[in-house]
TIZA-962599 format. One record per residue (C-alpha): residue number from 1; x, y, z. Coordinates in Angstrom, 1 decimal. Example, Ala and Ser with C-alpha at 12.3 -4.5 7.8 and 13.67 -1.06 7.14 Angstrom:
{pos = 1; u = 12.3; v = -4.5; w = 7.8}
{pos = 2; u = 13.7; v = -1.1; w = 7.1}
//
This chain:
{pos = 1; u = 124.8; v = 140.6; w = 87.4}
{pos = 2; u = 127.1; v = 137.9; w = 85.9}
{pos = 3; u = 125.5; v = 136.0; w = 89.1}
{pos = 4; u = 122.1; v = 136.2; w = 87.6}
{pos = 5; u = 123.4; v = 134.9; w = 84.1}
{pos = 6; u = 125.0; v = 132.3; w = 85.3}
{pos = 7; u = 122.4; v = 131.2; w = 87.3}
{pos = 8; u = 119.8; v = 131.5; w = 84.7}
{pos = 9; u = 121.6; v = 129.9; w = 81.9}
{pos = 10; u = 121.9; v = 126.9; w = 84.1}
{pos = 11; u = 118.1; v = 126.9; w = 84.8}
{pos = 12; u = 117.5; v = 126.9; w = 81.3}
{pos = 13; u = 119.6; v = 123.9; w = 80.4}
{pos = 14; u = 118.3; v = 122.0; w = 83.3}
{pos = 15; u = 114.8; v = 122.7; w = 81.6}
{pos = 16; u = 115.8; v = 121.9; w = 78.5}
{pos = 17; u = 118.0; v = 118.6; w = 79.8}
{pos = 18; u = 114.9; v = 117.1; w = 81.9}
{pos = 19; u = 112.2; v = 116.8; w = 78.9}
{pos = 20; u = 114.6; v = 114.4; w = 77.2}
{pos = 21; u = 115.5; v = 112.4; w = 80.3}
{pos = 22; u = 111.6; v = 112.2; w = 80.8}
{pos = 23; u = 110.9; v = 110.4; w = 77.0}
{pos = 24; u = 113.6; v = 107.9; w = 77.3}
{pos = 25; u = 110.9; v = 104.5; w = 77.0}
{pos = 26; u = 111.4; v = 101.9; w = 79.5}
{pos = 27; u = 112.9; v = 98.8; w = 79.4}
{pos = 28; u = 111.2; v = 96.9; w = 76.9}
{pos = 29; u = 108.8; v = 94.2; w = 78.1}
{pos = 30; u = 107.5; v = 91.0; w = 77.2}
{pos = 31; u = 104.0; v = 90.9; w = 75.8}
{pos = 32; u = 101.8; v = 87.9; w = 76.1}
{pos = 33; u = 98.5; v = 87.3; w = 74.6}
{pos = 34; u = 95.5; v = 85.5; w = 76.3}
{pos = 35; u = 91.6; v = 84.6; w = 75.6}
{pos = 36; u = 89.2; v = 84.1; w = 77.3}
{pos = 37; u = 85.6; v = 84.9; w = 78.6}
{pos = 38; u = 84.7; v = 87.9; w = 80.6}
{pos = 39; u = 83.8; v = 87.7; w = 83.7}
{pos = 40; u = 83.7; v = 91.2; w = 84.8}
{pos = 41; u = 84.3; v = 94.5; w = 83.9}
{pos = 42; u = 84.6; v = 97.5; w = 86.2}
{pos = 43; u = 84.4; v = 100.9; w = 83.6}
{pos = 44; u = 85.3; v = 103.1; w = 86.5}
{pos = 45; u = 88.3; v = 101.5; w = 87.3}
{pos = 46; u = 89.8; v = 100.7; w = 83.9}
{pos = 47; u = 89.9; v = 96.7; w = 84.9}
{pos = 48; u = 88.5; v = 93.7; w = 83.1}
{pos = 49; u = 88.2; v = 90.5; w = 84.3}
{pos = 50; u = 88.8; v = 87.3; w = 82.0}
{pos = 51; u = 88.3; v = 83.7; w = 82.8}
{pos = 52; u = 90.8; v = 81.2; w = 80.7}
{pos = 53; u = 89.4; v = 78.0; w = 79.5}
{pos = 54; u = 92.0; v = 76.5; w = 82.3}
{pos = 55; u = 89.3; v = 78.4; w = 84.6}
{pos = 56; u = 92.0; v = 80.9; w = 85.9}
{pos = 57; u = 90.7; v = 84.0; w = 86.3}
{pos = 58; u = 92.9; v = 87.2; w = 85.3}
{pos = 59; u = 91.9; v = 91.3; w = 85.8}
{pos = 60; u = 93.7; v = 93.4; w = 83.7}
{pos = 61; u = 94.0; v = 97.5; w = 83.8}
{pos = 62; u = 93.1; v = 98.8; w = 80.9}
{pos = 63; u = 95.4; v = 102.1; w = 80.2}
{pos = 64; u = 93.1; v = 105.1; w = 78.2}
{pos = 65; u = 95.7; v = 104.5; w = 74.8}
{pos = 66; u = 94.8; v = 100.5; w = 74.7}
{pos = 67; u = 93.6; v = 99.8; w = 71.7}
{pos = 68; u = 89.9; v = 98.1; w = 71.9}
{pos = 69; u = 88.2; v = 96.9; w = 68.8}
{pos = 70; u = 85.0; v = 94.6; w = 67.8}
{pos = 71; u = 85.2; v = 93.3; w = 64.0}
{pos = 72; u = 88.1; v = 96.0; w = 63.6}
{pos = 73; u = 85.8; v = 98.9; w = 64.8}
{pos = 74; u = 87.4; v = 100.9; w = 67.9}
{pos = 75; u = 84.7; v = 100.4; w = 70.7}
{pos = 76; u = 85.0; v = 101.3; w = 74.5}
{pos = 77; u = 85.6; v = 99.4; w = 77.5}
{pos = 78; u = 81.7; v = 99.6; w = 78.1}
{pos = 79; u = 80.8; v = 98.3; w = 75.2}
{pos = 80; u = 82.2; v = 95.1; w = 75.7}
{pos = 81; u = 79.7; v = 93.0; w = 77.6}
{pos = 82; u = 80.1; v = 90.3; w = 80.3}
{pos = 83; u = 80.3; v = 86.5; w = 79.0}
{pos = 84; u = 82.3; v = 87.9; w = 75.4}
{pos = 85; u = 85.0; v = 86.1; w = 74.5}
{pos = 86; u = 87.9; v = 88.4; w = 74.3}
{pos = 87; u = 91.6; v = 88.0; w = 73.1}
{pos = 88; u = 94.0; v = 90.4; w = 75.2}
{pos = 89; u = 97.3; v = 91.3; w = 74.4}
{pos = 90; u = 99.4; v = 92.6; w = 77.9}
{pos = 91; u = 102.3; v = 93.1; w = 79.5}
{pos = 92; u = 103.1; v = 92.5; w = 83.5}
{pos = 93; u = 103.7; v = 95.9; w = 84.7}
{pos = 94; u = 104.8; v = 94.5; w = 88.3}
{pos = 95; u = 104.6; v = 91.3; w = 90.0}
{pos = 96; u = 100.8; v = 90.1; w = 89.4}
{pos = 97; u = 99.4; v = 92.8; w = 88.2}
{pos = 98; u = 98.6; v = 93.0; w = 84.1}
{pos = 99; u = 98.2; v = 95.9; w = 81.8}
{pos = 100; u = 96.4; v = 95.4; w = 79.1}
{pos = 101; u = 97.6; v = 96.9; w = 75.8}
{pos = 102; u = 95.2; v = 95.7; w = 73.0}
{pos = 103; u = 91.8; v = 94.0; w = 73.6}
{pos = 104; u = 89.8; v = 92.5; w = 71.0}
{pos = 105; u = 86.1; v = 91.3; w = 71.3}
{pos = 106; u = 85.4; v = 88.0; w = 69.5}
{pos = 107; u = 81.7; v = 88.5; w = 69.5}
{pos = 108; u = 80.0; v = 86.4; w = 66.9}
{pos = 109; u = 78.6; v = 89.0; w = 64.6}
{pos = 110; u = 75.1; v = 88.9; w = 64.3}
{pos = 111; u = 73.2; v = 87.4; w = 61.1}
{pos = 112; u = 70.9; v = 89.8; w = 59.1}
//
């Protein structure tokens, strides 16, 4: 029996030990800002796809807690329309690929 209580304290404390391992954040990482139009925007696949006015085109995967906002109202990715200028703040999450963290649509806002 002393068996079973050993081996089930341990079991506990390994559950209890691997939740906190599991929220330590990673490494902090360097996040850029960019504008630019865009060219594309694929709603199924979280990406959007901004050209620069140095013409270099840059997709981005747009995580489910990036914040996305037009005139600081919280909008979807769909929303957002081709040909928008858009400001994008990121971070690289591995070599050439960009996550986007906060997008914001610089749509002119319309006249009454």
């Amino acid at each position: 029996m002393s068996n079973f209580k050993l081996i089930l304290i341990l079991l506990i404390a390994f559950f209890i030990i691997i939740p906190v391992y599991a929220q330590v954040k990673p490494a902090l990482r360097e996040i850029k800002t960019i504008s630019g139009t865009v060219v594309n925007i694929d709603s199924v696949g979280n990406v959007i796809t901004i050209k620069t006015r140095d013409q270099i085109q840059m997709a981005f995967i747009v995580m489910d807690k990036a914040s996305i906002t037009l005139n600081a109202n919280d909008i979807g990715l769909m929303e957002i329309s081709e040909s928008d200028p858009v400001t994008i703040q990121y971070y690289i999450s591995y070599p050439g690929k960009y996550t986007a963290i906060s997008i914001v649509d610089n749509k002119p806002v319309a006249s009454e």
